[in-house]
C-alpha positions as CSV (number, residue, x, y, z in Angstrom):
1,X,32.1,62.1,-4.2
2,X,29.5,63.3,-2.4
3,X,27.6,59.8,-2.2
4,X,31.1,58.1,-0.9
5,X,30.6,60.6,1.9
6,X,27.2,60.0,2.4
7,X,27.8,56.6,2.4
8,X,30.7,56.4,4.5
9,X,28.6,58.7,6.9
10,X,25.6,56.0,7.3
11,X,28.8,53.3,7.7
12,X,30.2,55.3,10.5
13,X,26.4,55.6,11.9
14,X,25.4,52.2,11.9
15,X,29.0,51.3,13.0
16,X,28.3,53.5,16.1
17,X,24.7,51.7,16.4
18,X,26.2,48.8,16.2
19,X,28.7,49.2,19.3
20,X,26.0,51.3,21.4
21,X,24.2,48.1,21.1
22,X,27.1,45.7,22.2
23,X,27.6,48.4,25.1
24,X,23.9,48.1,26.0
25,X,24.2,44.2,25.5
26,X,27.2,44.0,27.8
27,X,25.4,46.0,30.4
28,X,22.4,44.2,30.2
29,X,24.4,41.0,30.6
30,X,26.0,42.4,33.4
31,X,23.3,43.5,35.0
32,X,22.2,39.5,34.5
33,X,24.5,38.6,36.1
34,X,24.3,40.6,39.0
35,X,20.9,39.3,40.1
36,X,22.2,35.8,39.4
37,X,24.8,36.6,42.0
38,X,22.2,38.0,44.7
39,X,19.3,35.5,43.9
40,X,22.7,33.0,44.7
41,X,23.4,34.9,48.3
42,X,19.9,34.9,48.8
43,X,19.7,31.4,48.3
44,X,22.8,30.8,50.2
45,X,21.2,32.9,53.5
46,X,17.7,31.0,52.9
47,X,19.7,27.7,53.1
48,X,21.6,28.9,56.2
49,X,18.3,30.0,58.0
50,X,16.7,26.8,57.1
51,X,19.6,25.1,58.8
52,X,19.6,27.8,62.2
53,X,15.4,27.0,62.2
54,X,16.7,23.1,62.6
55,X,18.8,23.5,64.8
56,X,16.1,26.0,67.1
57,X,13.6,23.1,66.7
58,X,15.8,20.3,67.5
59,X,16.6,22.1,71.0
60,X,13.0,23.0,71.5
61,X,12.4,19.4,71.2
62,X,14.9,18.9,73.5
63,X,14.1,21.2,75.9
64,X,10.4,19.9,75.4
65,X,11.7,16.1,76.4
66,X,13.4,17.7,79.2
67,X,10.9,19.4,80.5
68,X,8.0,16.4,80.2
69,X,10.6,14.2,82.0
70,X,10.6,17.2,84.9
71,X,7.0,17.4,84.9
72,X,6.7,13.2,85.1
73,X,8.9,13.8,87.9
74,X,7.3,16.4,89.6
75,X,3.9,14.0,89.3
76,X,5.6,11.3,90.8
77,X,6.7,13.2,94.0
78,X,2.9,14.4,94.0
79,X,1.2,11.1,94.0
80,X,3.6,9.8,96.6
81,X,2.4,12.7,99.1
82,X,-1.4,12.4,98.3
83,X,-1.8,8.8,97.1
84,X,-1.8,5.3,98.5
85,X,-0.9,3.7,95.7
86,X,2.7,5.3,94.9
87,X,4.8,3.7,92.2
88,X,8.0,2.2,92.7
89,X,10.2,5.2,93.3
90,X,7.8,6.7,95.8
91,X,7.7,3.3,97.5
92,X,11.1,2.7,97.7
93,X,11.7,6.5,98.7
94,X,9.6,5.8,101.7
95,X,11.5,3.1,102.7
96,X,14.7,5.0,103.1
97,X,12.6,7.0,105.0
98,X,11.4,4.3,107.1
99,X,14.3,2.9,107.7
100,X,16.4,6.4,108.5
101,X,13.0,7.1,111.0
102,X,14.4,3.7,112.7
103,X,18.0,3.8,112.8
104,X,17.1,7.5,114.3
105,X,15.1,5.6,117.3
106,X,17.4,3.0,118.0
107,X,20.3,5.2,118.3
108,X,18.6,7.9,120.9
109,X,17.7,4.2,122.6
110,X,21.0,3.1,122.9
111,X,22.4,6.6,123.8
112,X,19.7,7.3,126.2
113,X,20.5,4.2,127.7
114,X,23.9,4.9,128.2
115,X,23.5,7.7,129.6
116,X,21.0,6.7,132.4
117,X,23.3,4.0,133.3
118,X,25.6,6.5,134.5
């Protein structure tokens, strides 16, 4: 009798060993899966910063075209104040000019005219 007790005893203990070891299997599991699940959102929130960082470099870019175009601009006006040999735009921009300047003068002439004549 006492051996059915002993034995029933070591049962009971290795049924208890048993299901501390499921419990600690379960919480490692768990604890797997956790990580999975941050490692996942960190993933997810690399993935969206890797798409915001496109998105800042395609507007740099832009704003880098934008800002070559202003300074080919800018370079343009420049050579047409300091240099003979003006392109185009400057050329036809002192045209305009040109021909404003003489509109101007023959409109004081004919006014001026006018108003000597009476």
């Amino acid at each position: 009798m006492k051996s059915i007790g002993k034995y029933l005893k070591q049962q009971s203990n290795l049924v208890q060993q048993i299901n501390d070891a499921k419990i600690t299997v379960l919480q490692n599991w768990q604890q797997v899966m956790e990580r999975n699940q941050k490692a996942a959102t960190v993933e997810n929130h690399a993935a969206g910063l890797v798409d915001i960082v496109q998105v800042i470099k395609d507007d740099t870019d832009k704003l880098k075209y934008k800002l070559r175009l202003q300074k080919n601009y800018e370079d343009r006006l420049h050579l047409c104040g300091n240099n003979s040999n003006c392109s185009y735009y400057c050329s036809s921009n002192r045209a305009v000019i040109i021909i404003s300047f003489y509109f101007s003068v023959l409109l004081f002439l004919h006014y001026s005219s006018n108003f000597i004549k009476i």
